[in-house]
C-alpha positions as CSV (number, residue, x, y, z in Angstrom):
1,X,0.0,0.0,0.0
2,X,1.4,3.2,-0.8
3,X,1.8,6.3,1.5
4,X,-0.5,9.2,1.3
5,X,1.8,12.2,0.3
6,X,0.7,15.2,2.2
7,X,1.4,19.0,1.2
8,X,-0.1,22.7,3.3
9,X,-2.1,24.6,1.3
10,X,-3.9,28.3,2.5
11,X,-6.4,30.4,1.8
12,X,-7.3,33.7,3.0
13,X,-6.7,32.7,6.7
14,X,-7.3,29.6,6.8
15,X,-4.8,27.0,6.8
16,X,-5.3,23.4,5.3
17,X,-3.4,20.5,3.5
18,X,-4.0,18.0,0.4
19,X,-3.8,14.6,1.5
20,X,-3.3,12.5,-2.5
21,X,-3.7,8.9,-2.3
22,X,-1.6,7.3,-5.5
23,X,-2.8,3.9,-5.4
24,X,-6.3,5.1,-5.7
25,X,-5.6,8.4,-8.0
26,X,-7.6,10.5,-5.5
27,X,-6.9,13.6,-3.5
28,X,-8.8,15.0,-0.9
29,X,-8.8,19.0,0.1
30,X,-9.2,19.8,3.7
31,X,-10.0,23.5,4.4
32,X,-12.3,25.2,6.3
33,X,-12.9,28.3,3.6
34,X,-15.9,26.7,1.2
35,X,-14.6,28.5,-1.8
36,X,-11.0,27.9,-1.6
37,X,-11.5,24.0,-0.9
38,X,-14.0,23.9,-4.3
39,X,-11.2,25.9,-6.5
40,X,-8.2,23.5,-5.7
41,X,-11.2,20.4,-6.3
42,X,-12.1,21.8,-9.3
43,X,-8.8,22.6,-10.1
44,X,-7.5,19.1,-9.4
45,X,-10.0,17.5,-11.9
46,X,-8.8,18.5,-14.7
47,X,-6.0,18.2,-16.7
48,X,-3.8,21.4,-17.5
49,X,-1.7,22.2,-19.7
50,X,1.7,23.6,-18.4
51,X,4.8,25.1,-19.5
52,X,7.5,22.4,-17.9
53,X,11.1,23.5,-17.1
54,X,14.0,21.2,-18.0
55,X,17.4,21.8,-18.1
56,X,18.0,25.9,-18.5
57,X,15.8,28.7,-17.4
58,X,14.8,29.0,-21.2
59,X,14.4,25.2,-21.8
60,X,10.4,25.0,-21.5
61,X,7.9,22.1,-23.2
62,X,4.3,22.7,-23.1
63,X,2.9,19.4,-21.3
64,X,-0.1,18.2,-20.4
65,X,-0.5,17.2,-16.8
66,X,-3.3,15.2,-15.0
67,X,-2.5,16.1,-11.4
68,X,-3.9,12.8,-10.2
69,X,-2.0,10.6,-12.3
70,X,0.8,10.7,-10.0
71,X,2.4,12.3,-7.3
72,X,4.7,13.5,-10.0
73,X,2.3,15.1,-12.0
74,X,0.5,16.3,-8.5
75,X,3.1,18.1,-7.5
76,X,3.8,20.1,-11.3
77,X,0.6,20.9,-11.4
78,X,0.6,22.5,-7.7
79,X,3.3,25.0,-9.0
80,X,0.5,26.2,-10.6
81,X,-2.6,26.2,-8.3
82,X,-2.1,29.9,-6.9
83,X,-2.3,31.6,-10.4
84,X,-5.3,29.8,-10.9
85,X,-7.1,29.9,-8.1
86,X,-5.2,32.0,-5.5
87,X,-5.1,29.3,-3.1
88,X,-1.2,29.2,-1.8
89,X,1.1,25.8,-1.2
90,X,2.8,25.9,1.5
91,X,5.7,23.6,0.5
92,X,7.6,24.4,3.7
93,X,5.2,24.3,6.0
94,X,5.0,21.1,8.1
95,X,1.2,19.3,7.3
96,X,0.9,18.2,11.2
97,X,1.2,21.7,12.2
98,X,-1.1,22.9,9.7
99,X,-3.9,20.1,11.5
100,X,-3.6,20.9,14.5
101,X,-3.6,24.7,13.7
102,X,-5.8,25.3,10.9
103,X,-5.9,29.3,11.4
104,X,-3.3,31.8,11.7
């Protein structure tokens, strides 16, 4: 069984996390701000296409990226999810924290 990678997301002040099961292809959004947790959802569900770095800053291929076919292609398309949706990752911030303190 694979583990469930975990990553802090916020919105507004609310803190929250996605929790993305890869054996099942499924994430789930915990925040407390209604809007915010239906953008990422919605954003989640579909696939995107996105300008993908490789190995200069001016070495870019336009790929098309299911963010729940992987945990690879979850976390591509989270370098994305604030432009579209203004909904932060928190990439630093430790997901335990982020449960017990869901507000800043």
């Amino acid at each position: 069984m694979a583990a469930t990678y975990s990553v802090a997301i916020s919105y507004g002040r609310d803190l929250g996390w996605i929790d993305y099961d890869a054996e099942a292809k499924r994430a789930e959004v915990h925040l407390a701000n209604e809007k915010g947790k239906k953008c990422v959802e919605d954003y989640l569900g579909k696939t995107h296409v996105i300008n993908v770095p490789h190995e200069t800053l001016m070495d870019f291929t336009h790929e098309e990226v299911d963010p729940l076919a992987d945990e690879e292609s979850l976390k591509t398309a989270l370098t994305r999810l604030w432009g579209a949706t203004q909904v932060q990752v928190d990439w630093s911030r430790p997901v335990d924290y982020v449960k017990k303190h869901p507000r800043y």
